[in-house]
MARSE-112144 format. One record per residue: z, y, x of N, C-alpha, C in turn; residue number from 1. Coordinates in steps of 0.02 Angstrom, whole numbers, plus 50000, padded with zeros to 5 digits. Atoms other than C-alpha are relative to their C-alpha. Layout:
N
     n.Z     n.Y     n.X    ca.Z    ca.Y    ca.X     c.Z     c.Y     c.X    nr
       Z       Y       X       Z       Y       X       Z       Y       X   NUM
...
% end
This chain:
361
     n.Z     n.Y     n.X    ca.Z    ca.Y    ca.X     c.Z     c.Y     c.X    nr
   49976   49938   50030   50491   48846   50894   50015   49987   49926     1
   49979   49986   50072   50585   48834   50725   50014   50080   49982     2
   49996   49941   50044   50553   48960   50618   50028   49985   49899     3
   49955   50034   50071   50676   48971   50456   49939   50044   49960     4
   50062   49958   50056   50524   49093   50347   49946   50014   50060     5
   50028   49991   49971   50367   49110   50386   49924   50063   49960     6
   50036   49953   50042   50275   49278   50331   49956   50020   50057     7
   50066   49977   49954   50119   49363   50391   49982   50058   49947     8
   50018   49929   50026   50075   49542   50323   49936   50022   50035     9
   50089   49975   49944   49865   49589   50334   50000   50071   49956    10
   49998   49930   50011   49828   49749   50328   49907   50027   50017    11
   50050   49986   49965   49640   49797   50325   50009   50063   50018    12
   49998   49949   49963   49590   49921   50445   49942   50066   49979    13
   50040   49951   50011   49550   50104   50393   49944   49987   49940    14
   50053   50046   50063   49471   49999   50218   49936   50044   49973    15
   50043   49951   50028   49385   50121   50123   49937   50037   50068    16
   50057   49969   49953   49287   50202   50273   49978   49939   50038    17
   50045   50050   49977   49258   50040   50342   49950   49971   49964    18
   50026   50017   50039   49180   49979   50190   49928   50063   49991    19
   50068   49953   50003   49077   50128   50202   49955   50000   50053    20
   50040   50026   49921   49025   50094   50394   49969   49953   50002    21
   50027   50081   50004   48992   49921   50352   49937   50038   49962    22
   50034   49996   50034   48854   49980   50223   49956   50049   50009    23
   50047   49942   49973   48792   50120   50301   50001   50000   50070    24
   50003   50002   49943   48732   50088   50464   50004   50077   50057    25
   49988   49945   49965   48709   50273   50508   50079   50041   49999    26
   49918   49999   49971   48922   50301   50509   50011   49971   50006    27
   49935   50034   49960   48972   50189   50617   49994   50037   50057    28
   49981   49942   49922   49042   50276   50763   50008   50074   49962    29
   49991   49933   50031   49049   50437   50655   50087   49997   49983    30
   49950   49963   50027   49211   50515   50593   49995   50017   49922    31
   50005   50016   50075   49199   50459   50415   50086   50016   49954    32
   49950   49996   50044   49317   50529   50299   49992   49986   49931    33
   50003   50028   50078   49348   50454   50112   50047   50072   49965    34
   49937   49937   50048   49423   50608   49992   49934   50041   49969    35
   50054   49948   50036   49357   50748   49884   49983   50045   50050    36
   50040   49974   49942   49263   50888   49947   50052   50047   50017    37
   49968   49945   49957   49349   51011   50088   50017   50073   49972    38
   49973   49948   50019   49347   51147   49988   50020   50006   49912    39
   49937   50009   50057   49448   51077   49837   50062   49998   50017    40
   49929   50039   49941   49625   51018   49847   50014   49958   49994    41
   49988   50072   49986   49597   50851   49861   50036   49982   50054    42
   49984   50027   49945   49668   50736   49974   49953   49951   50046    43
   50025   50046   49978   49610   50625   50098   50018   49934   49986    44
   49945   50075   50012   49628   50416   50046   49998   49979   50064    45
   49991   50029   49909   49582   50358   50227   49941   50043   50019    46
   50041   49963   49959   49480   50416   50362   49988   49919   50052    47
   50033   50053   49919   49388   50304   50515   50042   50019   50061    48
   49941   49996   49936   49489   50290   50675   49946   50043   50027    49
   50020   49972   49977   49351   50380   50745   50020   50081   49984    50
   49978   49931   50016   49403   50540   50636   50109   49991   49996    51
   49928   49999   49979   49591   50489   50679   50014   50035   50049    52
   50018   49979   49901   49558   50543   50866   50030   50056   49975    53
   49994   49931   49998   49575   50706   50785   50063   50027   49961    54
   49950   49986   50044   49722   50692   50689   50003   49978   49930    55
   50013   50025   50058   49655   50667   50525   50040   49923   49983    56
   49967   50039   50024   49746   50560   50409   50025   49988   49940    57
   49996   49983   50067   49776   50487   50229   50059   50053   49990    58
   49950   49950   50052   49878   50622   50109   49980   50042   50041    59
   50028   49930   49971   49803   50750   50215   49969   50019   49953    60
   50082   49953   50037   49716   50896   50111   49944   49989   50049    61
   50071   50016   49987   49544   50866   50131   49993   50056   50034    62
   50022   49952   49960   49521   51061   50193   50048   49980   50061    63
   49987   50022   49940   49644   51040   50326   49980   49927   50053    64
   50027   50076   49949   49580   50866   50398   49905   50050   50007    65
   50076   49986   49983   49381   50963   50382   50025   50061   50071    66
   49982   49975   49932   49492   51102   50513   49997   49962   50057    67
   49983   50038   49944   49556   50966   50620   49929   49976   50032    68
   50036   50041   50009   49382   50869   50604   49936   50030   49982    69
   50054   49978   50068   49239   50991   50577   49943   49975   50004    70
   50045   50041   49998   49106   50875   50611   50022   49946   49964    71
   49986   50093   50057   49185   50707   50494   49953   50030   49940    72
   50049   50011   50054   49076   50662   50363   50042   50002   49932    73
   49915   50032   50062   49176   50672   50190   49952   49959   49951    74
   50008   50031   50040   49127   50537   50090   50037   50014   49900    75
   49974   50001   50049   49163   50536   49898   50040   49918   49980    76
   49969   50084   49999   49263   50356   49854   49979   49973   49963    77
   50048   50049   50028   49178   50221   49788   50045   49936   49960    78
   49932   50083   50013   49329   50117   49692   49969   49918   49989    79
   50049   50084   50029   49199   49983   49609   49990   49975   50053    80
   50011   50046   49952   49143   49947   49771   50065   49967   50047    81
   49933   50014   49951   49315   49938   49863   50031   49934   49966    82
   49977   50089   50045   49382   49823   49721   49986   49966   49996    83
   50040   50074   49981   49256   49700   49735   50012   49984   50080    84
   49987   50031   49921   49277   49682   49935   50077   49980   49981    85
   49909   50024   49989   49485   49683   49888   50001   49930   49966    86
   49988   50097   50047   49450   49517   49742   49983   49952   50050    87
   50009   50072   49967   49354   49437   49885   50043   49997   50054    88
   49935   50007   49948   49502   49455   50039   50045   49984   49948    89
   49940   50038   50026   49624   49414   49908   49979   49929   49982    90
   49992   50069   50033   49557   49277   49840   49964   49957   50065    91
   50029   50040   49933   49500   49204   50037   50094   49988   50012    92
   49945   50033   49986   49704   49212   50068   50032   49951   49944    93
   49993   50051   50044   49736   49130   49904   49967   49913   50024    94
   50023   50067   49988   49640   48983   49997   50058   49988   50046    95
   49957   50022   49921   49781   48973   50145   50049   49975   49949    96
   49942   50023   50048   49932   48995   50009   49997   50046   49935    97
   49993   49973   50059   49965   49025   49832   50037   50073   50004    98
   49928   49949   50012   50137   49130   49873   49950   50079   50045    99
   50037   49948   49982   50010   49299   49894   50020   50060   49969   100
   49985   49917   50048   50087   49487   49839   49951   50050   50054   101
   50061   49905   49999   49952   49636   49836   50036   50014   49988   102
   49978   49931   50008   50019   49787   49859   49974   50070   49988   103
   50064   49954   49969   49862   49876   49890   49945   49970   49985   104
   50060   50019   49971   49676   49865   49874   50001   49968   50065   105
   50018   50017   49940   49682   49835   50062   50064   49959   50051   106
   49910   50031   49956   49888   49763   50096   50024   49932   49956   107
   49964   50067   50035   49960   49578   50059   50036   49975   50059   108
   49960   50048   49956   50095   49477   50099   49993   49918   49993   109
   50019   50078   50022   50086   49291   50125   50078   49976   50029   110
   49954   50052   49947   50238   49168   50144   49953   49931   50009   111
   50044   50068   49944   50150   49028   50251   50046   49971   50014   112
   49947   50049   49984   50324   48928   50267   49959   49937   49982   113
   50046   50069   50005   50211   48788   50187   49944   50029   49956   114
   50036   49965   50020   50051   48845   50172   49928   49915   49985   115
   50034   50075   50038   49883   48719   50102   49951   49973   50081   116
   50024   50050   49931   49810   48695   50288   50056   49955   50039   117
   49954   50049   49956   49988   48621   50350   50008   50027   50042   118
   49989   49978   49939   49981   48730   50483   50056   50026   50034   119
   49939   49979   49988   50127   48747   50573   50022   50081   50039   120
   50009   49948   49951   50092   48893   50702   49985   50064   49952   121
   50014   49922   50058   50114   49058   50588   49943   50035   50027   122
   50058   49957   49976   50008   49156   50716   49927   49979   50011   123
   50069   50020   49989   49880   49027   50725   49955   49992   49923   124
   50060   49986   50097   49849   49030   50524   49978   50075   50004   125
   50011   49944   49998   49862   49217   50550   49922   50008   50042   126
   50062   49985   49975   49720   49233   50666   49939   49955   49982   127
   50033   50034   50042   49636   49089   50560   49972   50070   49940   128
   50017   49964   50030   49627   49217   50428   49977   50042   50016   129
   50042   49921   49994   49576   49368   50499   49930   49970   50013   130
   50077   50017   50005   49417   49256   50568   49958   49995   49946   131
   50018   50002   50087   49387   49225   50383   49976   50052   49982   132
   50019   49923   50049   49409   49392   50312   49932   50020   50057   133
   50024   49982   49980   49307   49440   50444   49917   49980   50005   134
   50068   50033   50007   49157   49325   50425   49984   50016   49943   135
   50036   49996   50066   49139   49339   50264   50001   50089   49976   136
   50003   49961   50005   49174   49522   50236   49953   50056   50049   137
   50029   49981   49929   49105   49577   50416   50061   50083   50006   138
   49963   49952   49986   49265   49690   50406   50047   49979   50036   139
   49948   50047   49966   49417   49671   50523   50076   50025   49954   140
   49917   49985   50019   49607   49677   50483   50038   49964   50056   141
   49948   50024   49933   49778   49682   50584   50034   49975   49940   142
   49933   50026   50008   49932   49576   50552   50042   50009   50039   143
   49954   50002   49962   50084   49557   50561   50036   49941   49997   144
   49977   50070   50038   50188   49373   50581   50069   50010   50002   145
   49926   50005   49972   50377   49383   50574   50051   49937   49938   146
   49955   50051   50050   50539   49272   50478   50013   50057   49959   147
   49988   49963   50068   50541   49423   50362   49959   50055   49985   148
   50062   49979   50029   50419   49527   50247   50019   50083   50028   149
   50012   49937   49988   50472   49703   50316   49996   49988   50083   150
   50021   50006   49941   50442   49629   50487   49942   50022   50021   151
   50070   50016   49977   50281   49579   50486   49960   50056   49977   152
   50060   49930   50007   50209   49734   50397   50013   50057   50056   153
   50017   49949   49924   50286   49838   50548   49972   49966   50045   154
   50020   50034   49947   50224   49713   50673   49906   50024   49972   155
   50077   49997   50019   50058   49727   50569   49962   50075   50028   156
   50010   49957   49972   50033   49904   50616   50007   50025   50074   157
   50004   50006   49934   50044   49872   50810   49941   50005   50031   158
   50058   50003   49984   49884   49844   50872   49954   50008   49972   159
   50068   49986   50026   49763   49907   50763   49971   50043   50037   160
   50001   50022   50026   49629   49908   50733   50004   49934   50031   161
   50031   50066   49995   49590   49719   50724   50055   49953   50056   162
   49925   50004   49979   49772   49679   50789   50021   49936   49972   163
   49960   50059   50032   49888   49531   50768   50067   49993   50074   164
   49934   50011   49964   50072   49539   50826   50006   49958   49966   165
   49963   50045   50019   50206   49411   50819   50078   50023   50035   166
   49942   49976   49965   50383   49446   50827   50040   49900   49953   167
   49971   50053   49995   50461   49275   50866   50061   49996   49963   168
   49923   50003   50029   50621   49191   50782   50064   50001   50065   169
   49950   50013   49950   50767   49246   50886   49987   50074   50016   170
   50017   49929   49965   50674   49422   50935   49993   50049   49956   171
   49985   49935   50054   50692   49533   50775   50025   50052   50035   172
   49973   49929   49983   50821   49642   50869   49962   50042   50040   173
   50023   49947   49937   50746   49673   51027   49914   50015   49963   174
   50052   49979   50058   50587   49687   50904   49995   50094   50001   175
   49999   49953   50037   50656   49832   50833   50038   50050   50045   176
   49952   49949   49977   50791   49897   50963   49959   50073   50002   177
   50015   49934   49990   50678   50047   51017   49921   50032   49971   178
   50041   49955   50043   50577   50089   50865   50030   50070   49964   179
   49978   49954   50006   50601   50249   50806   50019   49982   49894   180
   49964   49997   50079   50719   50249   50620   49961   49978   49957   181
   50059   49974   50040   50575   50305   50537   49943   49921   49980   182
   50019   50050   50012   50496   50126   50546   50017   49946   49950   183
   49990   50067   50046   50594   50045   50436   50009   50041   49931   184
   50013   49972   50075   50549   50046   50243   50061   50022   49977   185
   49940   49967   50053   50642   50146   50138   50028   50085   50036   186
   49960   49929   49953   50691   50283   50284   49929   50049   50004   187
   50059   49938   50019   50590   50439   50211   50062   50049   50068   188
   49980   49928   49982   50631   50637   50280   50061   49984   50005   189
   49905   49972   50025   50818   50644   50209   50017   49953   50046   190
   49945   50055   49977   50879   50482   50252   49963   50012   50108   191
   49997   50006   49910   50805   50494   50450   50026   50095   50022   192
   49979   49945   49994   50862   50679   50455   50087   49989   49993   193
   49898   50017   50012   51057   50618   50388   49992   49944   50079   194
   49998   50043   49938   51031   50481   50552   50004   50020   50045   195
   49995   49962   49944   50992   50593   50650   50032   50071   50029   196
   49945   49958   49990   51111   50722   50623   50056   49942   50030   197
   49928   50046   49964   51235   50568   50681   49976   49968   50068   198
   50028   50007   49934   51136   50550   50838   49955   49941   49989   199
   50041   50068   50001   51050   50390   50777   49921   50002   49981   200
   50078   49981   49991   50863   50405   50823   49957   49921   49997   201
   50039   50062   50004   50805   50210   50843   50028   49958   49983   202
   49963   50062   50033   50831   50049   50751   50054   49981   50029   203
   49965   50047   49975   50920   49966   50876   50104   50064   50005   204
   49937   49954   50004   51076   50113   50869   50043   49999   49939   205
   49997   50002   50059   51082   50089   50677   50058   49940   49996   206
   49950   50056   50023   51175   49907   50726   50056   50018   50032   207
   49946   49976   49957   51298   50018   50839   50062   50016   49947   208
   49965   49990   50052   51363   50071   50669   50048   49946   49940   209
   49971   50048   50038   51491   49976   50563   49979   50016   49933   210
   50046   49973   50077   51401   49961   50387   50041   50014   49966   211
   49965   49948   50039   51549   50006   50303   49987   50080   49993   212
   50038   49926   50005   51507   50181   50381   49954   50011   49980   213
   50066   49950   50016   51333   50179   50349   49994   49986   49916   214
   49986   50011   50074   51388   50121   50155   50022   50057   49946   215
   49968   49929   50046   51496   50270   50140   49948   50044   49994   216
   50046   49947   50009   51346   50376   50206   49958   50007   49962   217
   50077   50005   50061   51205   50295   50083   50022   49971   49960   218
   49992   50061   50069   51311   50178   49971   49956   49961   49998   219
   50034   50084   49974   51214   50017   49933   49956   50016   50053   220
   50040   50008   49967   51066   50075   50026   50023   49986   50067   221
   49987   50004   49912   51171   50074   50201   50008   49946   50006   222
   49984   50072   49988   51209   49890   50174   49948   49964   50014   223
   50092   50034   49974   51010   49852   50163   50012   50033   50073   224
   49997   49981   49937   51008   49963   50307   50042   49963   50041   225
   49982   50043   49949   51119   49878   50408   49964   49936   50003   226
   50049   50041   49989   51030   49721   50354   49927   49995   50039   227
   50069   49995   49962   50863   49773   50415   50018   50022   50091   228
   49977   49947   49929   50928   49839   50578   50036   49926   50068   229
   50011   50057   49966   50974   49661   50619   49942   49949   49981   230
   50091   50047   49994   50790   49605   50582   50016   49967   49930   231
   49991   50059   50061   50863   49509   50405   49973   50059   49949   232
   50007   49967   50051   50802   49546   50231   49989   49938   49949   233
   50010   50066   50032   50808   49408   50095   49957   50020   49930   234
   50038   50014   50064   50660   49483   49984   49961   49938   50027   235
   50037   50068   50008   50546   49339   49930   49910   50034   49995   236
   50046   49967   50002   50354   49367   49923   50003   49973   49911   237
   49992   50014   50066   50316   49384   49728   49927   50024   49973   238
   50047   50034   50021   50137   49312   49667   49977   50056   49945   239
   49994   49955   50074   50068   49448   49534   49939   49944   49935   240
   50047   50036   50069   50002   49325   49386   50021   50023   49940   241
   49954   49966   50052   50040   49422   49258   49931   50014   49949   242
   50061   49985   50041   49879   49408   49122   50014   50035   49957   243
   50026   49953   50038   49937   49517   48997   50006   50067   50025   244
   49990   49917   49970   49966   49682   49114   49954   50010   50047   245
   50056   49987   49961   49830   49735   49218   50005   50077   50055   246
   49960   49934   49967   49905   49862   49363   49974   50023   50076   247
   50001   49984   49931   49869   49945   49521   50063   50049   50038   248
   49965   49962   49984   49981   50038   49649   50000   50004   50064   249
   49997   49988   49928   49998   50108   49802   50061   50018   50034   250
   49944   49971   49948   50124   50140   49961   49985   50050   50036   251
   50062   49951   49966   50080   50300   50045   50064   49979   50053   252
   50001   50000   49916   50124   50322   50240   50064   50045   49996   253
   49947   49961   49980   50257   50464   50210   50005   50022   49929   254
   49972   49970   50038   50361   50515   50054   49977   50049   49966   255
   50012   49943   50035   50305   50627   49937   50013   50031   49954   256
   49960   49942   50052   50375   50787   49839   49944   50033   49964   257
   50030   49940   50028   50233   50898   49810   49940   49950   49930   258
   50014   50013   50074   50164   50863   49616   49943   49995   49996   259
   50067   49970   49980   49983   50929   49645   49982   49915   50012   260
   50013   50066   49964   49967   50769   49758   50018   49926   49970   261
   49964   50039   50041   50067   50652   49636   49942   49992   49952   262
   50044   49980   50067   49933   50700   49493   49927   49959   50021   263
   50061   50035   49960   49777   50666   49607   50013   49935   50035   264
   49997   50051   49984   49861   50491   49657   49989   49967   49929   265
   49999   50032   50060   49888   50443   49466   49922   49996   49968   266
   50070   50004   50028   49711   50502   49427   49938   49951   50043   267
   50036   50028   49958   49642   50391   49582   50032   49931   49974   268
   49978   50069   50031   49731   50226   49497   49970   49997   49930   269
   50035   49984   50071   49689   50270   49307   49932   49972   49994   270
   50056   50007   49978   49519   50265   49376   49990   49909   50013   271
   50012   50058   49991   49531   50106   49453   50037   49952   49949   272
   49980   50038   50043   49629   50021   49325   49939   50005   49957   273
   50068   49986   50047   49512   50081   49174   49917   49940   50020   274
   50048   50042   49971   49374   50007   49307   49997   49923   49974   275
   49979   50093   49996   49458   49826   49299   50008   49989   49932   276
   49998   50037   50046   49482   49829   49116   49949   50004   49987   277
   50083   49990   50020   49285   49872   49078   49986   49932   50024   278
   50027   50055   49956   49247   49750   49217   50006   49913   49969   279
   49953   50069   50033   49359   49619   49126   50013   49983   49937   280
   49995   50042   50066   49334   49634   48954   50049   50006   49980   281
   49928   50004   50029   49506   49684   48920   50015   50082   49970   282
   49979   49913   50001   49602   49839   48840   50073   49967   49963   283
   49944   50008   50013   49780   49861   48798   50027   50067   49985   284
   49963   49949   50033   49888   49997   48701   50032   50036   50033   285
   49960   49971   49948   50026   50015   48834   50000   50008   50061   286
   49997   49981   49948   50027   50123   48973   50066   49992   50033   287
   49980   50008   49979   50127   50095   49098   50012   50028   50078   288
   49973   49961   49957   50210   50205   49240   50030   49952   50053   289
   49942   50042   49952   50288   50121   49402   50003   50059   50059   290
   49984   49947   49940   50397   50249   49536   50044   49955   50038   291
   49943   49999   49946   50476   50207   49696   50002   50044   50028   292
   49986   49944   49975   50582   50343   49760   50001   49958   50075   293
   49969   49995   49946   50601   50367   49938   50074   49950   50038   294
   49950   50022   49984   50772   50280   49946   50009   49919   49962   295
   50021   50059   50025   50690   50131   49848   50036   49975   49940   296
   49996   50025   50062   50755   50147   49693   49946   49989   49983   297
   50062   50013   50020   50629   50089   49565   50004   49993   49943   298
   50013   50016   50077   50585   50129   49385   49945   49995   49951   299
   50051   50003   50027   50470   50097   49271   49991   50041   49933   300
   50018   49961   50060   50404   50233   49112   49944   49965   49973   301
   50054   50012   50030   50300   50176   48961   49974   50027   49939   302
   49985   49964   50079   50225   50238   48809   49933   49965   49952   303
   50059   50020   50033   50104   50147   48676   49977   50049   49971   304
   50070   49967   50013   49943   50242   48629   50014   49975   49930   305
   50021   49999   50037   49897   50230   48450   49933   49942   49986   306
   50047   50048   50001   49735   50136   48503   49999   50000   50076   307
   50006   50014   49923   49669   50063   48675   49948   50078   50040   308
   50021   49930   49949   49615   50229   48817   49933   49961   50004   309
   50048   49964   50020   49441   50269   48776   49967   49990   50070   310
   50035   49985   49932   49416   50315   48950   50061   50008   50056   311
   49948   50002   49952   49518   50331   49118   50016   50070   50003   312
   49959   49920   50013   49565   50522   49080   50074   49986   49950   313
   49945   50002   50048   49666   50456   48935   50078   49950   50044   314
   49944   50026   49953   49763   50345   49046   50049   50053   50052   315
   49971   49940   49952   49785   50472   49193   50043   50053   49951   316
   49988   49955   50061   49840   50602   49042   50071   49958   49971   317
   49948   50038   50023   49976   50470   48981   50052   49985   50063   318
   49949   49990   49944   50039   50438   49159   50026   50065   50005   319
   49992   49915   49994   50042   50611   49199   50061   50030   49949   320
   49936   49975   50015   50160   50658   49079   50069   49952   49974   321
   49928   50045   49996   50280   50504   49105   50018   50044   50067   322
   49993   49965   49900   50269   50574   49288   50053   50072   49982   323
   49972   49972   50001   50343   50734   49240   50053   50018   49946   324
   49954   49999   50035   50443   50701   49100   50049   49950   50005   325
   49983   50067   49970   50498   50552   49148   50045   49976   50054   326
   49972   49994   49948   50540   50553   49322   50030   50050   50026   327
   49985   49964   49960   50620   50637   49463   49951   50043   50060   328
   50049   49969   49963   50448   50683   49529   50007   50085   50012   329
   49986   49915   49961   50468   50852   49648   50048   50032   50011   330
   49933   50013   49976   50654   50824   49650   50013   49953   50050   331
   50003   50049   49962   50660   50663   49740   49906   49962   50013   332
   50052   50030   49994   50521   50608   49846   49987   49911   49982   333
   50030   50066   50054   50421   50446   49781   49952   49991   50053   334
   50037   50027   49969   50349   50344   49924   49954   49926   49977   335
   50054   50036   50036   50246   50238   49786   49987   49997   49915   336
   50007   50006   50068   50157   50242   49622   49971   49952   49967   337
   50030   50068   50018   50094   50105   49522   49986   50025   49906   338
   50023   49999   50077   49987   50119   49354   49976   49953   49977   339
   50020   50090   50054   49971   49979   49213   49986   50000   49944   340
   50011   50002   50046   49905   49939   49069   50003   49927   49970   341
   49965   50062   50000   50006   49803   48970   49981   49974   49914   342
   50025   50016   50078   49986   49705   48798   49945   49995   49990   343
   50053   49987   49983   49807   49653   48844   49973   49957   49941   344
   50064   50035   50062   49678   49581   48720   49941   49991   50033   345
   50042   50018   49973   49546   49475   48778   49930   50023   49938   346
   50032   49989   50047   49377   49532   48705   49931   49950   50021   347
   50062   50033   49980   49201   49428   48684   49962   50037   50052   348
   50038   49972   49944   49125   49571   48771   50053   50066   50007   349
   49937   49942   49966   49189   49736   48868   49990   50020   49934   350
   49991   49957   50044   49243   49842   48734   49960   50068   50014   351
   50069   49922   50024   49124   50002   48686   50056   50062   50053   352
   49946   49949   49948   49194   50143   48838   49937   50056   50022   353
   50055   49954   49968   49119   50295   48899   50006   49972   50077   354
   50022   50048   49946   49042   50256   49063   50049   50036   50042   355
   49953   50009   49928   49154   50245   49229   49979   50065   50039   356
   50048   49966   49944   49137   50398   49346   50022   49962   50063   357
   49993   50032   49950   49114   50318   49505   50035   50058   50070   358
   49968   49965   49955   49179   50460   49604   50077   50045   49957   359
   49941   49994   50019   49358   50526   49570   49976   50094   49982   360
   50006   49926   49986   49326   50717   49646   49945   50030   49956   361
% end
């Protein structure tokens, strides 16, 4: 089997509430939900497949998932602890290959085209790793292996939990023929609503179309689209070594407009950033904003402080109004946010901070 790329997308499973199952022997098997409490308007960050059964699911309000779910447990979120389990799974695939992009506390991509065991068999490093993560963490994760990076993260979401597809070289199409639109990145609400006003409901219909048409319909984006639709995509995976910016960010599951929910994502990064510069001895002036819309544009807002954020309010407080002055937030949905703090200064010790709250809510 020649394979021209060789990617693998892990995905731990249900992270945050597993990390809480793992440590607390009395929820496992429970319906563990991670979010603020039910009768705020928090959201949910994950939930346990056990409180999935019921619907429950991240970006859910927390009161509606305690309807769906009125026995789940709601946990408060524990970032310190999550980020220490995410340094040690990242830095266990950093042993396979260097070429490693976080996306997530709990999501990375690896190209394994030449990886440091030699191993030729993508799916057999793949299930190499998960034994890893799994020994040493005692948590599981799915993958996904394919010849391109928006493959393997849909393949990755197949069999969870504790999953591992492979979509062979040669089998992209029939891969994808009868997934529904909606699977492939970038296709929020609008864009699978314009598809499906033209009758086109699953990948494999998308290549029925001459991309000129679907160019006129989305301009550049229909040309990716057509690309993905025959299984191709020529991003590269891209390594984050970047010592003077210090950033987190997330992809949520479905597009989002409403602002409320935008605010309580920025203040759940702030948090964990702030965390990592205490942790690390670092502080830096400039804040730093990162949006991907829905249709995958992508921009970045910044603004230097006066002195280095005090505390992780002052951060959240500086995003926050790049977010709405800034962006197109609650005009165009934004299926990811990413907060940074850049221009870093190494210090002998952490710098003087009011203390961390360990819970967000």
């Amino acid at each position: 089997m020649i394979w021209p790329r060789k990617f693998i997308h892990l995905d731990m499973d249900a992270f945050f509430a597993a990390v809480e199952q793992r440590d607390n022997p009395a929820l496992r098997g429970k319906p563990v939900i991670v979010g603020g409490d039910p009768g705020s308007r928090s959201v949910v960050s994950t939930c346990s497949y056990e409180a999935r059964k019921f619907g429950v699911h991240s970006a859910m309000p927390a009161a509606q998932a305690k309807r769906l779910c009125p026995e789940g447990i709601f946990i408060h979120p524990h970032f310190e602890k999550y980020s220490a389990v995410s340094r040690t799974v990242m830095s266990i695939l950093r042993t396979y290959t260097p070429l490693v992009e976080q996306v997530s506390f709990d999501e990375a991509y690896l190209d394994v085209t030449e990886n440091l065991l030699r191993v030729e068999d993508p799916a057999k490093l793949a299930s190499l790793i998960k034994q890893h993560v799994r020994a040493v963490t005692k948590l599981t994760a799915s993958a996904g292996v394919a010849t391109a990076m928006f493959l393997a993260k849909i393949a990755s979401d197949f069999r969870k939990p504790d999953g591992l597809t492979v979509v062979l070289p040669g089998q992209e199409t029939a891969f994808l023929k009868d997934l529904p639109v909606r699977k492939l990145p970038g296709v929020g609400p609008k864009t699978e609503e314009a598809l499906l006003r033209r009758g086109i409901r699953l990948c494999g219909e998308i290549r029925n179309v001459p991309e000129g048409k679907l160019t006129e319909w989305f301009g550049k984006w229909g040309a990716h689209l057509a690309r993905m639709a025959e299984g191709k995509d020529d991003r590269e995976v891209v390594p984050h070594w970047e010592p003077t910016q210090l950033s987190m960010e997330e992809t949520f599951e479905r597009d989002i407009l409403k602002i409320e929910w935008l605010k309580d994502k920025l203040a759940e990064l702030s948090m964990q950033v702030f965390s990592e510069l205490s942790r690390k001895g670092k502080s830096g002036r400039t804040i730093v904003l990162k949006v991907k819309y829905h249709d995958f544009e992508q921009i970045t807002r910044s603004r230097t402080l006066p002195e280095p954020p005090e505390d992780w309010q002052r951060i959240r407080a500086t995003v926050e109004e790049l977010l709405l002055a800034k962006t197109l937030a609650g005009k165009k949905a934004i299926r990811l946010l990413g907060v940074g703090v850049s221009g870093l200064n190494v210090h002998r010790e952490a710098p003087p901070s009011k203390p961390v709250q360990k819970e967000l809510f």
